[in-house]
C-alpha positions in Angstrom: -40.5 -58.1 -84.4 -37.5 -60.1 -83.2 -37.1 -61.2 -79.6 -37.0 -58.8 -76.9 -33.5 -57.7 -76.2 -35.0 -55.9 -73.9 -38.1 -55.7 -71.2 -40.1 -51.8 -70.9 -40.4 -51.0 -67.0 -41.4 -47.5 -67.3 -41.2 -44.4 -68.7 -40.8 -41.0 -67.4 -40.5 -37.4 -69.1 -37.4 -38.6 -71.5 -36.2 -41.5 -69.8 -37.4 -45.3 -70.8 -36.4 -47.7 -68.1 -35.5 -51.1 -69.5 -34.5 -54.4 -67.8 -32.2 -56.7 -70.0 -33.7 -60.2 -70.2 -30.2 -61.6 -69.5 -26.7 -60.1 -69.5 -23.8 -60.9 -71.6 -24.2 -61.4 -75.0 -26.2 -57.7 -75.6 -24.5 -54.6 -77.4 -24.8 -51.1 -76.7 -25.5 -50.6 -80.4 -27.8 -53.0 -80.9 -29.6 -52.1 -77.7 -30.1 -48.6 -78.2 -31.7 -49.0 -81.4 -34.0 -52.4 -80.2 -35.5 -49.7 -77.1 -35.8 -46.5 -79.2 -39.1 -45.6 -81.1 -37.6 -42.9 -84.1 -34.7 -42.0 -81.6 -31.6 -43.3 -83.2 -29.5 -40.0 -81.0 -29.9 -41.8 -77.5 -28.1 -43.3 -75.4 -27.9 -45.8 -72.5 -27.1 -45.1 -68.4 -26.9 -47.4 -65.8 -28.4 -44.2 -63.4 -31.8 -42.5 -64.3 -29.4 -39.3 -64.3 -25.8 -40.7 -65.3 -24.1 -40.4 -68.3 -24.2 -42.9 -71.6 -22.6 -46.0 -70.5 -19.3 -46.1 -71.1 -19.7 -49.2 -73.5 -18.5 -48.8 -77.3 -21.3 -49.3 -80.3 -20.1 -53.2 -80.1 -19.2 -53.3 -76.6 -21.0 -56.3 -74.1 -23.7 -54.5 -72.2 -23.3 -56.8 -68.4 -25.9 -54.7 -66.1 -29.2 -55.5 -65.3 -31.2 -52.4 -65.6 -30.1 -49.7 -68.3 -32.3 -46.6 -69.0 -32.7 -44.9 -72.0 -32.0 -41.0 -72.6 -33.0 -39.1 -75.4 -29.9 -36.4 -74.8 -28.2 -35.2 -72.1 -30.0 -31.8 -72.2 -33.5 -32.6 -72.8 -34.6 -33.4 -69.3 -38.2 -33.0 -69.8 -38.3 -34.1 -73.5 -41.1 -37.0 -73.9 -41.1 -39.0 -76.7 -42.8 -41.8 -77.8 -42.3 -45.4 -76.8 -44.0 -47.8 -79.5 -46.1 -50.9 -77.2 -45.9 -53.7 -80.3 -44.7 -53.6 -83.9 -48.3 -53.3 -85.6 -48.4 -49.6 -83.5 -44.7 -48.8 -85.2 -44.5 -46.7 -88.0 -41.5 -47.4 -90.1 -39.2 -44.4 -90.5 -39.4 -44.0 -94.8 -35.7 -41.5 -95.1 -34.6 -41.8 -92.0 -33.0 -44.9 -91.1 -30.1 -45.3 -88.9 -26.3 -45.0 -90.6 -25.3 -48.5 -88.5 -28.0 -50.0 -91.1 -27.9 -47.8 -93.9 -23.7 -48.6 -94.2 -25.0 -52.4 -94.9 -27.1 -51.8 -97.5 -26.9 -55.3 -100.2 -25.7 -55.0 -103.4 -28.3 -54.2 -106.2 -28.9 -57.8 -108.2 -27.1 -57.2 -111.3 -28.7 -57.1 -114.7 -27.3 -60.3 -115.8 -28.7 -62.2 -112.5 -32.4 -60.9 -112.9 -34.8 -63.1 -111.5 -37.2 -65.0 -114.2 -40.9 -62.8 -114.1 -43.0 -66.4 -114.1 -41.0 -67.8 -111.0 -42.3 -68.3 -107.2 -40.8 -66.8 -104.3 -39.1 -70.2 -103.2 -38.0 -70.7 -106.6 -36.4 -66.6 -107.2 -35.2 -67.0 -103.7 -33.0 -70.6 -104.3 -31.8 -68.8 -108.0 -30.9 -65.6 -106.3 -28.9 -66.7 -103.0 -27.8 -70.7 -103.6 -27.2 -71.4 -100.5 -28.5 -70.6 -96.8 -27.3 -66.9 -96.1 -26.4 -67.6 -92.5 -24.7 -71.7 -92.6 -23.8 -71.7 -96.4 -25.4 -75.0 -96.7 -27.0 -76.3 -100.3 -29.2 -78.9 -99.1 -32.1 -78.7 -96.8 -33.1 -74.9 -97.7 -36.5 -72.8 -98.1 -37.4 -69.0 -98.4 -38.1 -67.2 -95.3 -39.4 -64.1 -95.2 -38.2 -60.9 -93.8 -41.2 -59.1 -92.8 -43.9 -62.0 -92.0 -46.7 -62.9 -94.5 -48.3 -62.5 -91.0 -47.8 -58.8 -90.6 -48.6 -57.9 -94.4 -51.4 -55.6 -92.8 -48.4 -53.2 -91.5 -46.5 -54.0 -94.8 -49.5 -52.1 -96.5 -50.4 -49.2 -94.1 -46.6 -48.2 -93.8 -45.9 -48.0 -97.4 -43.9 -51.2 -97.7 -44.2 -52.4 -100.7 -41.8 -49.1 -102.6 -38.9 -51.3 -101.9 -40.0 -54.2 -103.8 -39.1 -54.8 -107.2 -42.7 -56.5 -108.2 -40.9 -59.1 -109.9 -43.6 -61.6 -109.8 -46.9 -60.8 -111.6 -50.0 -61.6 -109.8 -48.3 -61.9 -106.1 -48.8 -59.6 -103.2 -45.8 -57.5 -102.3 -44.9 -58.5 -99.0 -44.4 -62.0 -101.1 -41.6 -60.1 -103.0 -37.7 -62.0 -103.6 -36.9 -58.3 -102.0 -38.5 -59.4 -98.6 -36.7 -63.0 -98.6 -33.5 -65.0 -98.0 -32.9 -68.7 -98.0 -32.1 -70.0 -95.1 -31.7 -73.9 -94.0 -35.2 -75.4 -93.1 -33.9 -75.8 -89.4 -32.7 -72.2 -89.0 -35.5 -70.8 -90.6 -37.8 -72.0 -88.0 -35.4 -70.5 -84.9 -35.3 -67.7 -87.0 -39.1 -67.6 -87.1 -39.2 -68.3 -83.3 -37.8 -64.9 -83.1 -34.5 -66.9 -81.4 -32.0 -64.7 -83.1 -31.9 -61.2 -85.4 -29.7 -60.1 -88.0 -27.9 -56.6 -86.9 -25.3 -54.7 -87.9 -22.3 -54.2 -85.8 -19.4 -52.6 -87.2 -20.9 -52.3 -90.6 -21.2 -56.1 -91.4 -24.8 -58.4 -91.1 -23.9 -60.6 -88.4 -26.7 -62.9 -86.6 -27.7 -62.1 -83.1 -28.9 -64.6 -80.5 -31.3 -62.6 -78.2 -33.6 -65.5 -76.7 -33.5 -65.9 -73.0 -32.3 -69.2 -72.3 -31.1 -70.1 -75.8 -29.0 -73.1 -75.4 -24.9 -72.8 -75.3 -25.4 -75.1 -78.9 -27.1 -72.2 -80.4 -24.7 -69.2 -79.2 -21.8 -70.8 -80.1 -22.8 -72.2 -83.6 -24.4 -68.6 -84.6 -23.7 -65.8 -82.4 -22.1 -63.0 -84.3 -21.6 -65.2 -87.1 -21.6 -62.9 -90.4 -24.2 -63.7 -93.1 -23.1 -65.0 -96.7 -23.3 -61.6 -98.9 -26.5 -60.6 -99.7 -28.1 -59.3 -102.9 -31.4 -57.7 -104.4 -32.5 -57.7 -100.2 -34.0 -54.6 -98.6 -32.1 -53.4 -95.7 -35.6 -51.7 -94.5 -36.6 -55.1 -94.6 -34.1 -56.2 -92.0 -34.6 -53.4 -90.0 -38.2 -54.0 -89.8 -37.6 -57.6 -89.1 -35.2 -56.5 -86.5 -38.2 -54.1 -84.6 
């Protein structure tokens, strides 16, 4: 769902060929997992036949073309590459560590959101300020997965990691599926400009937009977010996708 990091070329037997939109800012970690389908064991070559990159999990990726091997073994393993987000299937149990290891913090019992209360209203009690600038002023709920997508919220299930706080609403509306954010970055966010990834076991914003303006990378890129709470990280991921 966020932007491309990078562009599918082909794909033969068990290798995707991928084209990075620009070089320079992308990770190997966060690469691997924006061109895999349910593959989180593969691993990125510069050759169709060469071995993984030698480029750690956080490492700059500065090549043009990368492809994507399932293993080193499995020469004539296919598997499946997913053409848009409504055909992905979100993978309930089975989500990758680098995600799993940021997993927010439960809301506490003595921070409970009020039942009666909007999202926009659960959202400003819950996080205060915008999760990416720390700002007070100027801020509005932004959801993880889209109201827009709420037909893939249903079909995969989406709606066990909501805490149906809010009686009456539909659960992709849930204070689970939110942050606040400042009204400006919300819409960048929205115009898929930037993801939130982990990278050494920290949330940190990701600019991935071709062409995103030097203002934008140095004011957010690899910034951390402000610590969140009562958020799914399945939410994230899927945002991420």
């Amino acid at each position: 769902m966020a932007g491309r990091i990078f562009q599918q070329t082909s794909t033969t037997e068990s290798v995707c060929v991928i084209r990075a939109i620009a070089t320079g800012k992308y990770f190997n970690g966060t690469s691997r997992l924006g061109s895999s389908s349910k593959r989180w064991e593969g691993f990125l070559t510069e050759i169709r036949t060469g071995g993984a990159a030698q480029v750690g999990p956080d490492g700059i990726l500065r090549g043009k073309n990368y492809y994507f091997r399932v293993s080193e073994d499995a020469a004539d393993e296919k598997y499946p590459v997913v053409p848009s987000f409504a055909h992905w299937r979100f993978p309930h149990d089975n989500l990758p560590e680098s995600w799993t290891s940021c997993e927010p913090l439960k809301l506490p019992l003595d921070r409970q959101l009020p039942r009666q209360s909007s999202l926009a209203e659960a959202t400003l009690a819950r996080d205060i300020s915008c999760r990416i600038t720390n700002h007070i002023e100027g801020t509005e709920h932004a959801h993880l997965v889209p109201r827009s997508e709420e037909r893939w919220f249903g079909e995969n299930g989406m709606f066990r990691y909501t805490n149906q706080q809010l009686p009456g609403s539909e659960p992709v509306d849930d204070a689970q599926n939110a942050i606040l954010l400042r009204s400006d970055v919300h819409t960048i966010f929205d115009q898929k400009r930037f993801a939130i990834v982990p990278k050494s076991s920290v949330l940190l914003v990701h600019i991935i937009a071709p062409g995103s303006s030097l203002q934008l990378t140095s004011l957010y890129h690899n910034v951390s977010l402000q610590p969140l709470v009562g958020v799914a990280i399945q939410y994230v991921l899927a945002r991420f996708a």
